[in-house]
N, C-alpha and C positions, 0 to 999 in steps of 0.2 A: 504494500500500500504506500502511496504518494505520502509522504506529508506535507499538511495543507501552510497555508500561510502564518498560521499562527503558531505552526509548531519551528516555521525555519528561523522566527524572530530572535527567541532565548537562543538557539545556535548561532544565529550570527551578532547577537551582543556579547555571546561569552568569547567568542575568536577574535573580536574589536575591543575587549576587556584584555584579554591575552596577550595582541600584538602592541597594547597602549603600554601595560606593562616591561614587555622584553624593551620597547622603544626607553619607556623609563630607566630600566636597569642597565643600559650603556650609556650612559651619559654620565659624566665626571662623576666625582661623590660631593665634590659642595656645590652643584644643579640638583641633583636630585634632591637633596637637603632641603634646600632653598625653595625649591620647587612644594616639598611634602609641607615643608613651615607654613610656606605662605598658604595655602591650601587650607592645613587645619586652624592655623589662624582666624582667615574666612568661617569656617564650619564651624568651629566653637563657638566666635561671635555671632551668628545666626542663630545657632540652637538656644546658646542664651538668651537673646531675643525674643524666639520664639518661645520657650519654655515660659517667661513673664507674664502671660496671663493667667497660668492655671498654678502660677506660683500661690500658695497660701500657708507661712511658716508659723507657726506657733509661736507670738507676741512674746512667751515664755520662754522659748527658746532661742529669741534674737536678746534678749534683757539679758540674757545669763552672763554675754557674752560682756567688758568692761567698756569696750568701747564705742555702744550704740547709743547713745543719747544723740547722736547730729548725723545719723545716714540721712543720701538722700532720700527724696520721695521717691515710692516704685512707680512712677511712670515719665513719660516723655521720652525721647528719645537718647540723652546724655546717660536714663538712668538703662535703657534697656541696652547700651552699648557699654558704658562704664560702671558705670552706678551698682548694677549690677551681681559685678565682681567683687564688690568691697565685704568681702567675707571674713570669719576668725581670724587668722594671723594675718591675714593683708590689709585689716585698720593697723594690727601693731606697726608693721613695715610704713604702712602709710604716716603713724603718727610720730615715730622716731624719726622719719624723712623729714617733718615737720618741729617738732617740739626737742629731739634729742630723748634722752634716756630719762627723762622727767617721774617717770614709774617704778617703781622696785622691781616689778615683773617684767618690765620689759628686757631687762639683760639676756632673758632664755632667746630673747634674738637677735644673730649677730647681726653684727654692724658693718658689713661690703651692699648687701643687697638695699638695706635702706640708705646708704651713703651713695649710691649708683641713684637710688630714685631721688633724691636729694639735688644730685644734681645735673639732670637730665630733666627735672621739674622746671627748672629755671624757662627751659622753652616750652613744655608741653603741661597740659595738669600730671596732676602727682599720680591719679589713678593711671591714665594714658604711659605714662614714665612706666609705671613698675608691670604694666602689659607687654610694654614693648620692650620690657628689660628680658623679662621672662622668654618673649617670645624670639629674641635675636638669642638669648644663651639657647632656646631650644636649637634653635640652628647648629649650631658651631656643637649641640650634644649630638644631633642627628649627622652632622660630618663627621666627628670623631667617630661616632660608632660604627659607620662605612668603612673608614681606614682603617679600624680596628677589627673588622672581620673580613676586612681585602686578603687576610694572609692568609685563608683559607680556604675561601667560598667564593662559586663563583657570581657573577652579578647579578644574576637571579636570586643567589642566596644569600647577598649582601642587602637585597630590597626586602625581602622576605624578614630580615630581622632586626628592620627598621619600621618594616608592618608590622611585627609583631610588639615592638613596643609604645607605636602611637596607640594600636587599641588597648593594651593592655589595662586593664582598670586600675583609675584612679592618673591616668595618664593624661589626663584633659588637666591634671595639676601643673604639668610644666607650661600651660599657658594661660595661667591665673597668677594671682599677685602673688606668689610664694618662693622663694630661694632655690626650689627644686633643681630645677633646670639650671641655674647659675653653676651650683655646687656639682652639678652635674659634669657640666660641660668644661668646668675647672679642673676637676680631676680626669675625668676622659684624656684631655689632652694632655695632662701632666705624666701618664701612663705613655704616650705615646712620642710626645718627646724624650722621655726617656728611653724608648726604646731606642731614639735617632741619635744618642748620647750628647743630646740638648740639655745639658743636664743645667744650666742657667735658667732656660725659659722653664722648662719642667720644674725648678724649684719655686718662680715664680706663679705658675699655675696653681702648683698647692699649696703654695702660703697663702695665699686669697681663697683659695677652697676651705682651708684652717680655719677665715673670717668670714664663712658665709652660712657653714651650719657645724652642728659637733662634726658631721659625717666628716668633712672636711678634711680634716685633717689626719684621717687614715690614708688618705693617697702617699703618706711619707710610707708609709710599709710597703706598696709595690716598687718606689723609689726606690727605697734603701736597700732591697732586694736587688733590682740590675743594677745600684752601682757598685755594690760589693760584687757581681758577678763582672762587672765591668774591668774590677779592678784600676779602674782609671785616677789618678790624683786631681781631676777637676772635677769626677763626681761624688766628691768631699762636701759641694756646696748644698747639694741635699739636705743634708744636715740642718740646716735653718728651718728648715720646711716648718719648722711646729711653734717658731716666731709668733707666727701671725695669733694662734691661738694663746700663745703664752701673754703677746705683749694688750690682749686683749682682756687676759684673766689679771694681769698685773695692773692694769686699769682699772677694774673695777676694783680691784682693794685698796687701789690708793684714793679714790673716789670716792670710800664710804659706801659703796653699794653691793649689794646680796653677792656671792657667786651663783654660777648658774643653776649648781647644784642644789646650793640652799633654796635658789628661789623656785625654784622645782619643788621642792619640799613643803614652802610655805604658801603658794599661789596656785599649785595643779596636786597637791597631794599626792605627789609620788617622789618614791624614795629611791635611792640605786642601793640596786642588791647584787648579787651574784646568779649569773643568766640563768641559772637553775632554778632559781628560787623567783625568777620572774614568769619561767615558763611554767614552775607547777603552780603560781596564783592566776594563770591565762586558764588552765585546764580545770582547775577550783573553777572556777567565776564562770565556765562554761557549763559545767555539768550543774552548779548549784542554783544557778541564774537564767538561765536556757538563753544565754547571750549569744546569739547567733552571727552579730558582725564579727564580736571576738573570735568566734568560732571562725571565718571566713578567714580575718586577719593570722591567724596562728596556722589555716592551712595554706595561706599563701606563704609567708615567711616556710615551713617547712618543704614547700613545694622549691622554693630555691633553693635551700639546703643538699635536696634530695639531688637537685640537677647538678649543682656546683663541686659538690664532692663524689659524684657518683664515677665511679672509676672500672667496673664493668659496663663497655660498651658495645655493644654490635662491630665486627669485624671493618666494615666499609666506613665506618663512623669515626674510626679512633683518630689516624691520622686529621680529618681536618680537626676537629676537637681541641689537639694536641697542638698544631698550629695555632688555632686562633685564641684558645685560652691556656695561659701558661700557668705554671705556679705563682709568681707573683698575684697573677688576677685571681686565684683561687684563695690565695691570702686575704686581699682586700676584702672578699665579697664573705668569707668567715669573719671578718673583723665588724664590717657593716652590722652584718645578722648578731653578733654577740653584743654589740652598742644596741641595739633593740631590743632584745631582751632583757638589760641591764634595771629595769624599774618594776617598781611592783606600786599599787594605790592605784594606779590606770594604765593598769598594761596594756604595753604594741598600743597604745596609744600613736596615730599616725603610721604606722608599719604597713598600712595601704599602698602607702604614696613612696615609703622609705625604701621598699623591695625595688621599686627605681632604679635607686644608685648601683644596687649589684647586677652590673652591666653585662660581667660573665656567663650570667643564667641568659639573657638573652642571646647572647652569642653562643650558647650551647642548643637551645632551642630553635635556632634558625639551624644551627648545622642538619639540624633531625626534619625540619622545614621542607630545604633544600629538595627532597626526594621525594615530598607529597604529591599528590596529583593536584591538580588547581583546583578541584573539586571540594577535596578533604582540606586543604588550604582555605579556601574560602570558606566555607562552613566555619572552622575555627578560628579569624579574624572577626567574621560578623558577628559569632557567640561575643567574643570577649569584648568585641564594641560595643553590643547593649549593652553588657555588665558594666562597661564604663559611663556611659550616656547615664543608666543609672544611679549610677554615683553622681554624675556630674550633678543630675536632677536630687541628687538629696543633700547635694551640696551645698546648691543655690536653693535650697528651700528650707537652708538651716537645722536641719536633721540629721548632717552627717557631718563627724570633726573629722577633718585630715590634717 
């Protein structure tokens, strides 16, 4: 039997999807970057947008929050483009751009991301600043993570697990007001300058990664890992790397103000423990509580776990694996995971957004990518972009802390 006109259509949109794709995956890696940025850029703010009428957040759960007394109004058009976005941590960022450290809790956030909105505000508003902060660091994460799985994969499967990290949920973060993406894109490339025995600019990547969240300043352990294997006497200058966070903790005590740690303790009620003791008060509060995001949150964190140390692999698999993620990246993305775990009072608090940074799980899941059919590939990009769309929507409707 013929098939009729409606059945050649999904055939020939899926071969015009296919050939858009392969066209996409030869093009340099900072085009396509640029290309996906700008794209989800658009997409995000439209969904936002759109999402705006059927927004209806619980009055009690925007008041919770220290810094709503003066949001905008929800409507017009400044609020459905900007206004919008002005969510939990991105009034903090907004307000320290603005006032400086005036708060005792504001120290839990560092000071590069609101210092960038600071002074990028001078021409643009301050909201606008800390979007288009966000969304140029996504750039420069989404190149780096091209040239970080180039050693492996080919450009099919270097797009493949740059799509796997735009949907991945909670990943509409790295283009909202939040540091994500900065500290992102900081350490990315300080990884990969180092590989190029850049080890100057590599140290400057992660002294600023140091100032932009705690994550930060673990980028010094893949460092200090290839310059000891370097062996080289100018990749000594590493070693600074953890500057930026020290001269920032030495600041706040000569200041008078909390450390971060305290103010953690006395503003968000959570204490640092020993990762153990954070993971069995995640698995308490789940089964006691029938906390279900916890529940989500503690299986994604274990879901990188699993991928990142997983050392039996299928035969055809090992090699690129081995190529694209090394020990060093296998270091960082344990050291991430163990800083998350570190708190009890509101565990994995954020660990939605944090499994981000361990960049390696993504470069191991695209190597496995790679070999799907565009079928099985597709199916699981769209699953995990509603899960993110999701989020995004319980985001913007004040129901969901990241």
């Amino acid at each position: 039997m013929n098939a009729g006109p409606g059945d050649r259509v999904p055939v020939q949109r899926g071969r015009y999807n296919r050939r858009m794709l392969r066209k996409l995956a030869s093009w340099p890696d900072w085009q396509i970057a640029l290309a996906v940025t700008a794209a989800l850029r658009v997409f995000y703010s439209a969904m936002a947008a759109a999402f705006l009428p059927f927004l209806h957040p619980d009055p009690a759960l925007i008041h919770s929050n220290a810094l709503t007394d003066n949001l905008p109004a929800p409507h017009g058009l400044y609020y459905a483009l900007l206004g919008i976005w002005e969510r939990f941590d991105t009034l903090w960022f907004l307000r320290i751009a603005e006032h400086g450290y005036d708060r005792p809790m504001a120290v839990i956030f560092y000071p590069l991301y609101p210092a960038a909105i600071r002074l990028v505000s001078v021409l643009i508003p301050a909201t606008a600043a800390a979007l288009l902060i966000s969304t140029t660091a996504a750039f420069f994460s989404f190149w780096g993570l091209l040239r970080l799985a180039g050693a492996g994969l080919s450009d099919a499967g270097k797009l493949r697990v740059l799509l796997l990290v735009c949907v991945f949920p909670s990943s509409f973060v790295l283009f909202a007001g939040y540091a994500d993406s900065l500290t992102l894109a900081l350490a990315v490339w300080a990884v990969i300058l180092g590989r190029e025995a850049r080890w100057g600019a590599a140290t400057a990547c992660a002294l600023l990664a140091s100032i932009a969240r705690p994550t930060g300043v673990l980028a010094f352990i893949p460092l200090a890992m290839m310059a000891l294997r370097s062996r080289q006497a100018r990749s000594l200058v590493v070693a600074l790397t953890p500057l930026g966070l020290l001269s920032y903790r030495y600041w706040l005590r000569w200041s008078g103000r909390p450390s971060v740690v305290e103010a953690y303790r006395l503003y968000q009620g959570m204490t640092m423990v020993p990762p153990w003791r954070g993971v069995a008060e995640a698995v308490r509060l789940i089964i006691s509580e029938h906390d279900a995001l916890l529940a989500i949150k503690l299986g994604l964190v274990l879901l990188v776990v699993v991928t990142v140390l997983r050392r039996r692999l299928p035969t055809e698999l090992r090699s690129d694996v081995f190529n694209v993620v090394r020990v060093e990246d296998q270091a960082f993305a344990v050291a991430v995971i163990l800083q998350m775990l570190m708190y009890t009072g509101r565990p994995l608090l954020g660990a939605a957004r944090y499994v981000l940074m361990v960049y390696p799980a993504f470069l191991v899941w695209g190597t496995y990518a790679e070999r799907w059919d565009g079928t099985r590939f597709g199916f699981c990009i769209t699953a995990l972009g509603m899960v993110n769309l999701t989020f995004m929507w319980a985001f913007l409707n004040w129901s969901l802390v990241l």
